[in-house]
C-alpha positions in Angstrom: 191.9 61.9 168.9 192.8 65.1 169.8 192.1 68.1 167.4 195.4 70.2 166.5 195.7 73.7 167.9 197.9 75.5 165.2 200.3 72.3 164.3 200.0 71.1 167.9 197.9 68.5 169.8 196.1 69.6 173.1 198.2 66.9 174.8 201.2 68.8 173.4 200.1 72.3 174.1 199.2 71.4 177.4 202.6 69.3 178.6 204.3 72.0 176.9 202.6 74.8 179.2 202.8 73.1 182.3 206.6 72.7 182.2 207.0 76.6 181.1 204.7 77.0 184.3 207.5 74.5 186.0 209.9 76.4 184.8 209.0 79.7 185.1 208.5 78.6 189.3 211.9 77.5 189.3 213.2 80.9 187.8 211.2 82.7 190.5 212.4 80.8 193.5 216.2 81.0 192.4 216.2 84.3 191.9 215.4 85.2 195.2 218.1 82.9 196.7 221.3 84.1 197.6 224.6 82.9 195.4 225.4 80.5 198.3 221.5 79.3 198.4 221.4 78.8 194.2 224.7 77.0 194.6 223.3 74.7 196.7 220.4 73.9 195.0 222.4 73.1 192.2 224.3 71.0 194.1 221.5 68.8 195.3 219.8 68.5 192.2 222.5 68.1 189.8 221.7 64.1 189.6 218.4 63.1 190.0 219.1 59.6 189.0 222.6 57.3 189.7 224.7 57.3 186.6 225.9 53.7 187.6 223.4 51.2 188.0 222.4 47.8 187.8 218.8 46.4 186.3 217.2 43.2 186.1 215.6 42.1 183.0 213.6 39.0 182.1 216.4 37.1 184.4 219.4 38.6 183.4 221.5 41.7 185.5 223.0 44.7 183.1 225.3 46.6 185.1 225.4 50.0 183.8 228.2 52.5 184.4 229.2 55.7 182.9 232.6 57.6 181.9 232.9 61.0 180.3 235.7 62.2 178.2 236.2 66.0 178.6 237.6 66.5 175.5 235.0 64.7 173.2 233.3 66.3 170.5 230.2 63.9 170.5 227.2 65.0 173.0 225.7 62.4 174.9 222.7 62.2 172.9 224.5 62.2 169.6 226.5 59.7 171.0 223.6 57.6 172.3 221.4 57.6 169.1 225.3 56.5 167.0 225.2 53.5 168.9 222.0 52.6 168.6 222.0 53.0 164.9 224.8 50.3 164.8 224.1 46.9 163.1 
């Protein structure tokens, strides 16, 4: 087990660096793009993943698919975490 470093574990301190690092690269690289350049970046890494998808589970298909409702109050996360607090 890991010994805490000032209320965090090494594993923590350590994740928590590298993606500042990440970050910090990211920062550096956009801003020496041009508008049009950071624009397009943007672009092509808005979605990462497909919002609809399908997965197979032990045999059975779920078909996922999202919608978003411009004028909800609700984030996403608030949203997801009321659902699955649902009996």
């Amino acid at each position: 087990m890991s010994e805490p470093i000032g209320g965090t574990e090494k594993e923590e301190f350590s994740e928590e660096t590298a993606i500042r690092q990440m970050i910090d690269g990211i920062t550096d690289c956009l801003s020496s793009m041009t508008k049009e350049e950071r624009l397009a970046w943007f672009r092509k890494s808005q979605y990462p993943h497909p919002l609809n998808f399908q997965k197979e589970i032990g045999g059975t298909i779920y078909t996922v698919n999202t919608h978003f409702n411009a004028e909800s109050k609700e984030s996403i996360k608030e949203k997801a975490e009321r659902i699955l607090q649902k009996p």
